[in-house]
C-alpha positions as CSV (number, residue, x, y, z in Angstrom):
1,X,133.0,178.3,241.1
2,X,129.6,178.9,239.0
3,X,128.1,175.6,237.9
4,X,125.8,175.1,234.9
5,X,122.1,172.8,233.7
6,X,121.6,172.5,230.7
7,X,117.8,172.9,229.7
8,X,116.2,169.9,228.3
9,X,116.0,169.0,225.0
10,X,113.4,166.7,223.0
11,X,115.7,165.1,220.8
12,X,114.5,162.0,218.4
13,X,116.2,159.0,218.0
14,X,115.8,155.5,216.5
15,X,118.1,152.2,217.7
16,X,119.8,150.7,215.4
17,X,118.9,147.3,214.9
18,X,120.4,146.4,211.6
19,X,118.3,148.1,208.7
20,X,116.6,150.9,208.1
21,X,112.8,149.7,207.3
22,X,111.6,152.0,211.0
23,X,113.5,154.8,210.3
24,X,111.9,158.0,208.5
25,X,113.0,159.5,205.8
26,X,115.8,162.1,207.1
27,X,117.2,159.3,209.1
28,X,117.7,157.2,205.9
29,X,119.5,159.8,203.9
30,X,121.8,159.8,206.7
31,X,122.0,156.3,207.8
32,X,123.9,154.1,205.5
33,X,124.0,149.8,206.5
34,X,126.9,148.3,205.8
35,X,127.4,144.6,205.0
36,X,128.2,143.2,208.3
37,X,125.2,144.6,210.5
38,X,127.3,147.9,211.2
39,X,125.8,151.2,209.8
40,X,128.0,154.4,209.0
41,X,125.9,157.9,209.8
42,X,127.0,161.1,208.0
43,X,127.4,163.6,210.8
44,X,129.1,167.2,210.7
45,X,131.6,166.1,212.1
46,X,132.5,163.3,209.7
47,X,131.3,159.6,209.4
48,X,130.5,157.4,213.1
49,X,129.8,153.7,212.7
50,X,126.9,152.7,214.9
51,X,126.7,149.1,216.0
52,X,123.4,146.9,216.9
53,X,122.0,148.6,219.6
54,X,123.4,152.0,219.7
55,X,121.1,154.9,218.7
56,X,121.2,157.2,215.7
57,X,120.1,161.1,217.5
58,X,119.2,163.9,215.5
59,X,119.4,166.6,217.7
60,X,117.9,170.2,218.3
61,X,120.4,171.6,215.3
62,X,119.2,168.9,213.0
63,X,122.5,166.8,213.3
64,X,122.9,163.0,213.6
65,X,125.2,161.7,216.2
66,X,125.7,157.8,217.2
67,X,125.2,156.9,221.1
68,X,126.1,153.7,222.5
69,X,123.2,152.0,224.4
70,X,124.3,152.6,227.8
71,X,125.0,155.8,227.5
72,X,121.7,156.5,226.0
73,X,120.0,155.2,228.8
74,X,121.8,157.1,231.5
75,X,121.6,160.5,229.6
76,X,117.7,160.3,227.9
77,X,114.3,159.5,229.2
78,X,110.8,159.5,227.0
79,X,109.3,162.5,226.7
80,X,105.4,162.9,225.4
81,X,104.3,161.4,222.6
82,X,103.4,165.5,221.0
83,X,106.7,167.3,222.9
84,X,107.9,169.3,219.5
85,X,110.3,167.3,217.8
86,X,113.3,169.9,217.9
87,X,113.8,172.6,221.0
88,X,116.8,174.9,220.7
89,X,118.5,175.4,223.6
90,X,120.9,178.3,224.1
91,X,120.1,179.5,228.0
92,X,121.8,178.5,230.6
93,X,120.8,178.9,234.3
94,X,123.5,178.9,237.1
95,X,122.8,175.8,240.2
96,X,122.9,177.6,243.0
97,X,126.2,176.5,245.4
């Protein structure tokens, strides 16, 4: 059975810790706090409430998604401070068996 990698991809994203003071701009249009700590982000594919904690991503297409904390952590790493902000990624390369 062929198996895939997926290349990497510099992604940025900003916790969410209850406001949106840190965040730049294109994460504020998106990002909207709601009265109990909560925020709702405006994705394509509709509206995802992010709690304290979980990270806001805008990915390689320019999207927003929410990621719980834990999962953030077992799926990202830091990448230099001048990596490009957004790297499209549409190769993939089979694993060898």
């Amino acid at each position: 059975m062929p198996r895939f990698i997926a290349s990497p991809v510099v992604v940025e994203a900003h916790s969410w810790e209850g406001n949106t003071v840190l965040m730049p701009d294109e994460f504020r249009l998106a990002v909207s706090p709601l009265p109990d700590g909560r925020a709702m982000v405006q994705t394509m594919d509709g509206a995802q409430v992010a709690q304290r904690g979980d990270y806001v991503v805008r990915g390689a297409d320019g999207d927003f998604v929410v990621v719980k904390a834990a999962k953030f952590e077992t799926l990202f790493q830091a990448a230099e401070p001048d990596a490009p902000a957004k790297r499209a990624y549409n190769r993939r390369e089979p694993i060898n068996a």
